[in-house]
N, C-alpha and C positions, 0 to 999 in steps of 0.2 A: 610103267613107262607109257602106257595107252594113255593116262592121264594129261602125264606132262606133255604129252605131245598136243590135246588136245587143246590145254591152257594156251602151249606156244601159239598153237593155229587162230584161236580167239583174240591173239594181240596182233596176231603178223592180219590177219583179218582189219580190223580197227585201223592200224597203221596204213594199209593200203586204199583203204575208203577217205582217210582223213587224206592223204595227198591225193588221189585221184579228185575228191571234190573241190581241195583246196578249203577244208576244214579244221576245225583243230581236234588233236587227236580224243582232248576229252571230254571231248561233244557226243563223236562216236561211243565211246566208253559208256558213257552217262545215258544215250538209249540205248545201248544191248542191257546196262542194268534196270531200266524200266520194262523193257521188253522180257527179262525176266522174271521180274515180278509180276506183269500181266499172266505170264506163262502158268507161275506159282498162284495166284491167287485162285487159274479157274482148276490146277489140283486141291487148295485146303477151304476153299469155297471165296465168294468175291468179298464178304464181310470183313474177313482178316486183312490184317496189316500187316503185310509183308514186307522185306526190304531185301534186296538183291545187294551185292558190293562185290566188284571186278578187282581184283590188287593190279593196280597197273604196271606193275614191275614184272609179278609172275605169272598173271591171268590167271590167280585161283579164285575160284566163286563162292561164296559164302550167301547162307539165307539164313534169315531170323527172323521171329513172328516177334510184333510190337504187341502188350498185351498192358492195360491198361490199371493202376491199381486202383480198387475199391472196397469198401466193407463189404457190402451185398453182393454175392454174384448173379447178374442174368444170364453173362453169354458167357459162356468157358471159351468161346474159340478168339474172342479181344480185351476177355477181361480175366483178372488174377485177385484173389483176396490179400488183402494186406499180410493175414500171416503165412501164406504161399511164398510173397516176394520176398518176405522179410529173409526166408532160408536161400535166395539167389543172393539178395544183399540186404545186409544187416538196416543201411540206412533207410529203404524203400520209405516212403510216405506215400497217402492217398491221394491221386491226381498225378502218381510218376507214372514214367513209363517202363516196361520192363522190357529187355530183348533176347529172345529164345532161340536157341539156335537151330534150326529144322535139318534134316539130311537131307542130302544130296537127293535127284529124283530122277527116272526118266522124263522127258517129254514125250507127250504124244504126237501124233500126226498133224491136229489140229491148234495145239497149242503151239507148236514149233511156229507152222503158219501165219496165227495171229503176233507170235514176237517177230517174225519178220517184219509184218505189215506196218510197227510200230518204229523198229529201226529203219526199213524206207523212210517212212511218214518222217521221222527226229529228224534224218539225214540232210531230207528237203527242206525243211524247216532253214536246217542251222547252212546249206547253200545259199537259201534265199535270201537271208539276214545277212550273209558275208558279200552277197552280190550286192545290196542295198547300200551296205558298210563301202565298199568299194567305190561306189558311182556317185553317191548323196556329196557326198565332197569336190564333187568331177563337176559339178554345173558352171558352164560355163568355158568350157574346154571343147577343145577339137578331139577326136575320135577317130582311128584308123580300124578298118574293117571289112569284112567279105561277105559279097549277100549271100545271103541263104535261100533264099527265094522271094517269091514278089505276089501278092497274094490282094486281088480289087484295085490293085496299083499303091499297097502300102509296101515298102523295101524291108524286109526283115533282113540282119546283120549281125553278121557269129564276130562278137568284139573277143573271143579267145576264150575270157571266164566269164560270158554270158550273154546275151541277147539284149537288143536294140529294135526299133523299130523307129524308120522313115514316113511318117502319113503323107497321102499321099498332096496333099495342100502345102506340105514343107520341104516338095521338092522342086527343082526349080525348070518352069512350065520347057515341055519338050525334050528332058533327059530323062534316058530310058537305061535301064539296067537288066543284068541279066545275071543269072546263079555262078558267083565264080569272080564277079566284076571286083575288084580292089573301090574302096566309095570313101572318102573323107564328111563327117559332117560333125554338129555344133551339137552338143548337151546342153538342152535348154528344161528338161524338166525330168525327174526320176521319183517317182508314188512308189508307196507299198501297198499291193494289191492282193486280192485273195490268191489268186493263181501265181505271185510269186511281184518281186519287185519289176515295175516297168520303164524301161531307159527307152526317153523321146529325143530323137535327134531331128536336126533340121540342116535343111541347105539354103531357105530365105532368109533366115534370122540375121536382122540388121548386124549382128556381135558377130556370126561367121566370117564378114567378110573383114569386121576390125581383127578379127585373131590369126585370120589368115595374113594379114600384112604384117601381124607381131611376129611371124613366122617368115617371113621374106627380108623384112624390114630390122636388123641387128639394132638400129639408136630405136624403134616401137619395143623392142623385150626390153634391150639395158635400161629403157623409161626414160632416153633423154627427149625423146620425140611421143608426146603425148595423144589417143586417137580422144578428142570431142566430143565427137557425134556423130552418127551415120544412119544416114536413110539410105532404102531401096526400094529397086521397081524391079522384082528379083526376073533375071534375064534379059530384061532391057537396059536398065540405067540405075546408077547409083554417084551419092555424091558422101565422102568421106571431109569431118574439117580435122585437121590437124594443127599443135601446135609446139614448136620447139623450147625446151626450158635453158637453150644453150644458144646464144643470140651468134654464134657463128657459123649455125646448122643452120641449114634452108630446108624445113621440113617438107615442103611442096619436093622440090626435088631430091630429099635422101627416099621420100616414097616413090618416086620414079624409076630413081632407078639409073643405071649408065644403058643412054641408048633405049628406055623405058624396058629392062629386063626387071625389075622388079615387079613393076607393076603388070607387065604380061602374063609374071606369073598367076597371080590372082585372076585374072582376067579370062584364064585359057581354065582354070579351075572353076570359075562363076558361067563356064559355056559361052565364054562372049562377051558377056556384061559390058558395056562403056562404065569408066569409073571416071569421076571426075574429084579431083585432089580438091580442095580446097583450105585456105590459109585461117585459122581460126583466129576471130579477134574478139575483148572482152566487150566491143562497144558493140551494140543488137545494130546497128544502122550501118557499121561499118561491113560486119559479118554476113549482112542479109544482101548485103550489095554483091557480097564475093560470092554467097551461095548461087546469085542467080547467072552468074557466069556459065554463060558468052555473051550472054545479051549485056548490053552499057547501059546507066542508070544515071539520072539527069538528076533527081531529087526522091528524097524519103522523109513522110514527116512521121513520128512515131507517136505511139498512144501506148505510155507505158502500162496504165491501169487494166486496159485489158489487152495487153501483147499483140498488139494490132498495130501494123505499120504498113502504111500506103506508097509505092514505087510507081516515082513518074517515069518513063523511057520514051524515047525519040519512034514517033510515028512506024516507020518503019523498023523496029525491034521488039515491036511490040508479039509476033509470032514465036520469035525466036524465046521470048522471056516467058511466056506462058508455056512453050514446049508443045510437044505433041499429047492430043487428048491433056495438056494441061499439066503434064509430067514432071518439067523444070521447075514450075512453080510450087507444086505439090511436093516436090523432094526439098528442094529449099525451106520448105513451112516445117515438113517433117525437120532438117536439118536444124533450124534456127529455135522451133518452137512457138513461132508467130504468126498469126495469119495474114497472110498478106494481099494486097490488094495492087494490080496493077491498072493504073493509066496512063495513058499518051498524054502528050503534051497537049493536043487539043484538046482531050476531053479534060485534063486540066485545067486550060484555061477557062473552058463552057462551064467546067464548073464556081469556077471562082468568080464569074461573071454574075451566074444566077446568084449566088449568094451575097455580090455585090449590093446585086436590084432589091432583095430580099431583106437585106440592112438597111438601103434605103428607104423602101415602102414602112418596114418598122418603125423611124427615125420622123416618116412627114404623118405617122399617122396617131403615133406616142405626142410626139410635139408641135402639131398643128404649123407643119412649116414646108415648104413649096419644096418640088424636087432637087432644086440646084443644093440649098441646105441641104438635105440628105444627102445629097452624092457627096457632099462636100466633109460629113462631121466620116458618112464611111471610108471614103476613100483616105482618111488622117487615122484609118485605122482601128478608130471604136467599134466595137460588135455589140453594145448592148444599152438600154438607157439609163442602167444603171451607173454604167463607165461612165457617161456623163453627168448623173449627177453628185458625182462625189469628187470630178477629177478635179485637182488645181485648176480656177479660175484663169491664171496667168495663161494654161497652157490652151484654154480654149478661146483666149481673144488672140493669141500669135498663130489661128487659123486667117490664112489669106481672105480680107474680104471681112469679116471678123472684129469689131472692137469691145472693149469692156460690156458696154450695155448690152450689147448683142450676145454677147458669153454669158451674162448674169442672166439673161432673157431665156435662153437656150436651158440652161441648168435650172431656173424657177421654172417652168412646163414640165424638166425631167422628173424632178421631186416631184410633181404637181402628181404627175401621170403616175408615179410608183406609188403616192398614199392612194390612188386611186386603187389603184391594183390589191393593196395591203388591204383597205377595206372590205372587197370584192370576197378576198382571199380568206379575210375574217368572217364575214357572213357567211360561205360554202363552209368553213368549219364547225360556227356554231351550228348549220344547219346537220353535218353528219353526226355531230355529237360527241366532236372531239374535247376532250378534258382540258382546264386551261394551264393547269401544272405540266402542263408537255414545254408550255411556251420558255419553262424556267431552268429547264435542259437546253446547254451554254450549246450552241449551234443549230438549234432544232429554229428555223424561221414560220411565218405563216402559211406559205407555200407549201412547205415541207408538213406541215401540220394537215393541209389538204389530202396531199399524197397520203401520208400515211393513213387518217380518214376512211379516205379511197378505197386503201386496204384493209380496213378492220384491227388497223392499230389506231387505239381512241384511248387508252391511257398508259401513265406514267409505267404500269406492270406491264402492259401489250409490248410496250417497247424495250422495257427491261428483260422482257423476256425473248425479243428477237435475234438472232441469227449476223452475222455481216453477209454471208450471202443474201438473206429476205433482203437486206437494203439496196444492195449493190449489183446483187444478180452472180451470176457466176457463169465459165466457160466450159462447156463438156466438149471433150474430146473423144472422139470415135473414129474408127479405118482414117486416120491422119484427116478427117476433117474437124472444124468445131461449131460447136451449136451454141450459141450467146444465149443466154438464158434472164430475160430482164427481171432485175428491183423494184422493190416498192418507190426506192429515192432516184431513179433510174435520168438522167435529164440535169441532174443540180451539180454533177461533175465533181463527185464526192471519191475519194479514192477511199482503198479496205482499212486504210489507216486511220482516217476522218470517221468512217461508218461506225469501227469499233469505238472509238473515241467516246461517241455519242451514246453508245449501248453502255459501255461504261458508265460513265457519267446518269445514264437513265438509271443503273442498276446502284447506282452510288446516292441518289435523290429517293430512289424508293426504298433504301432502309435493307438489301439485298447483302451489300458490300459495307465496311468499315471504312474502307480508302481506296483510290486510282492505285491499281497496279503500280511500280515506278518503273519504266526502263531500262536493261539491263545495260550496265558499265562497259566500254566495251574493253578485253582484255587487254594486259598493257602486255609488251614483249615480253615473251619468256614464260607465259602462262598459258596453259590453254583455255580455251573459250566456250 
């Protein structure tokens, strides 16, 4: 009867551990039978091959030595001669394994100890694997919880099956906590760590404040009201764009709220925060206008190639559209993804003025022609000598002032002046020791042949072998600012599409490639893409 009792106590044991950790039961199982074999091994020495087995139904324990079959014996305590095995079983062959079954044994004091130390160690293990399992699916969710304490100013947080921790950089500047406090925050990141898996919450994280409106907002969960994008300036300002898929919802006001009670609610959670809703739209010019809301916007010209777009505003709104310390604008960029630049209408104008004068000076000094000319071919709108020397005839004698020979005069100087330049343009190349097979790459101009030069792309492989960023440059983004980063072809007003073009095509001349990529079809309905 001593027995069986102790069996029972061995499962009701296991049973108790697996629901206290919130384990599964044959975790537990599975280290109390390692932890007896550790036990067994340092009774019949650590050489042998021991093997424990728990019956999970009745908790009776079983040991058997693994014993290895061979011709020759070395070691009698893991190996067995072939005709030894053959009398446990007829079939045995050499390389089986045989299994012996050992009696029952006390533990000693020390042994007992060290199986403990092994079903601790297992138990932690398969906790921290279930906490992992738990949370790794969780990113990006909100989290209810109770601090634990606060420790350099990071928030530890007892989530019920496991620990959290707030740094103190993701909390939001001037809210304080204390042992006991109830705290909502965002799963933005969960490692498995030596000391156990690590759940990082945050209270800045731009997606806090979109999941707390999915949680205020009933059309943001059903997904008929879509969140965009969201920037923040956590505890001062934040700008959210939203957009409805159901053209009879006003998504600006189902986030509001009746009386702004939804939106307070977020608001009194962010400590305050001003949130400002805004309408999301698919056009970047339309969208960046609404970002910058409250300030009004007079004109925007955009620079699709590098997501750069310039906002003129009325003299006096000029403060309000930059925001404090720059904030409005900076949330906006953050919001839209563009950088933006604003000026006033004066310094608009100052600027278009100087580029006037600057067209003109090009235009009397390209074409050997008095300032009234100049003002006259810029103000009709050309920016370059080259515009004039290729434009329709007709349309440069229907300038006021203006007749055929005068147009044909104008256009013979512009040619004149750009084989001038080709030549120039030619000699600086031969002088770098640019290859003339560059020239026979369909876009690659004299100019361009300089530049590249410049850079230590001199042949048909320098170029087959470059990059679209080396041409084009590229933009890096950092703490919501961006750093333009200039090309070798930087100035010739080549977008990423043109640049690769050209790398192609170099790579297709130098024997690299078989053929030009061809352009993906674009899906027709009903297929995916």
């Amino acid at each position: 009867m001593a027995v069986s009792a102790n069996r029972l106590e061995l499962l009701q044991i296991a049973d108790a551990v697996a629901r206290e950790k919130s384990i599964d039961r044959s975790i537990v199982i599975a280290s109390m039978e390692e932890a007896l074999q550790k036990a067994a091994r340092s009774r019949y020495g650590q050489e042998t091959e021991v093997r424990a087995e728990i019956n999970p139904k009745t908790g009776e324990t079983r040991f058997s030595r693994l014993l290895l079959v061979v011709d020759e014996l070395d070691n009698d305590a893991t190996q067995i001669t072939l005709a030894e095995a053959r009398k446990k079983n007829p079939a045995a062959e050499v390389g089986d394994w045989i299994a012996e079954t050992l009696p029952p044994f006390d533990f000693g004091r020390i042994a007992a100890q060290s199986a403990k130390q092994v079903i601790v160690q297992k138990v932690r293990e398969a906790e921290r694997d279930r906490q992992y399992d738990d949370y790794k699916d969780r990113i990006g969710e909100i989290v209810n919880g109770l601090v634990k304490r606060v420790e350099y100013g990071n928030v530890i947080i007892d989530l019920g099956r496991g620990e959290a921790v707030v740094r103190r950089d993701e909390l939001i500047p001037r809210e304080t906590f204390r042992p006991g406090d109830r705290i909502r925050a965002y799963v933005y990141d969960v490692r498995r760590e030596q000391r156990g898996p690590q759940i990082f919450l945050s209270r800045t994280h731009p997606q806090f404040m979109a999941r707390l409106f999915g949680q205020e907002v009933p059309e943001i969960y059903d997904g008929i009201i879509e969140v965009k994008a969201v920037a923040r300036d956590p505890g001062s300002r934040a700008k959210i764009a939203v957009v409805s898929r159901d053209s009879s919802i006003d998504p600006v006001g189902a986030c509001v709220g009746m009386r702004g009670s939804r939106v307070q609610a977020v608001v009194q959670e962010l400590q305050g925060e001003k949130i400002d809703i805004i309408p999301w739209s698919a056009d970047a010019a339309t969208f960046i206008v609404n970002a910058l809301q409250p300030a009004e916007v007079v004109k925007v010209v955009l620079d699709e190639d590098s997501e750069r777009i310039e906002v003129v505003v009325p003299d006096e709104q000029l403060s309000l559209a930059i925001g404090r310390r720059g904030q409005n604008v900076r949330l906006a960029s953050q919001l839209s993804g563009w950088d933006i630049d604003i000026l006033t209408e004066q310094e608009e104008s100052e600027r278009r003025q100087k580029e006037f004068v600057e067209r003109t000076n090009e235009f009397m000094n390209a074409l050997d022609v008095d300032e009234t000319v100049g003002q006259l071919l810029a103000a009709e709108g050309f920016r370059t000598v080259e515009e004039l020397a290729y434009v329709d005839l007709r349309e440069l004698a229907s300038i006021q002032g203006f007749d055929a020979d005068t147009a044909q005069e104008i256009q013979n100087r512009a040619l004149a002046h750009l084989a001038a330049v080709e030549a120039a343009h030619d000699a600086r190349r031969k002088e770098l020791g640019v290859a003339d097979d560059l020239r026979e790459v369909d876009g690659v101009t004299t100019a361009m042949m300089v530049k590249l030069g410049e850079n230590d792309v001199k042949s048909l492989e320098d170029l087959a072998g470059c990059a679209t960023d080396d041409l084009v440059g590229w933009v890096e983004r950092k703490d919501g600012e961006s750093t333009k980063h200039a090309g070798f072809l930087d100035g010739f007003e080549l977008s990423r599409a043109d640049a690769e073009g050209l790398i192609m095509r170099a790579r297709l001349k130098a024997g690299w490639i078989d053929e030009l990529p061809q352009p993906e079809a674009p899906a027709e309905e009903g297929e995916t893409a």
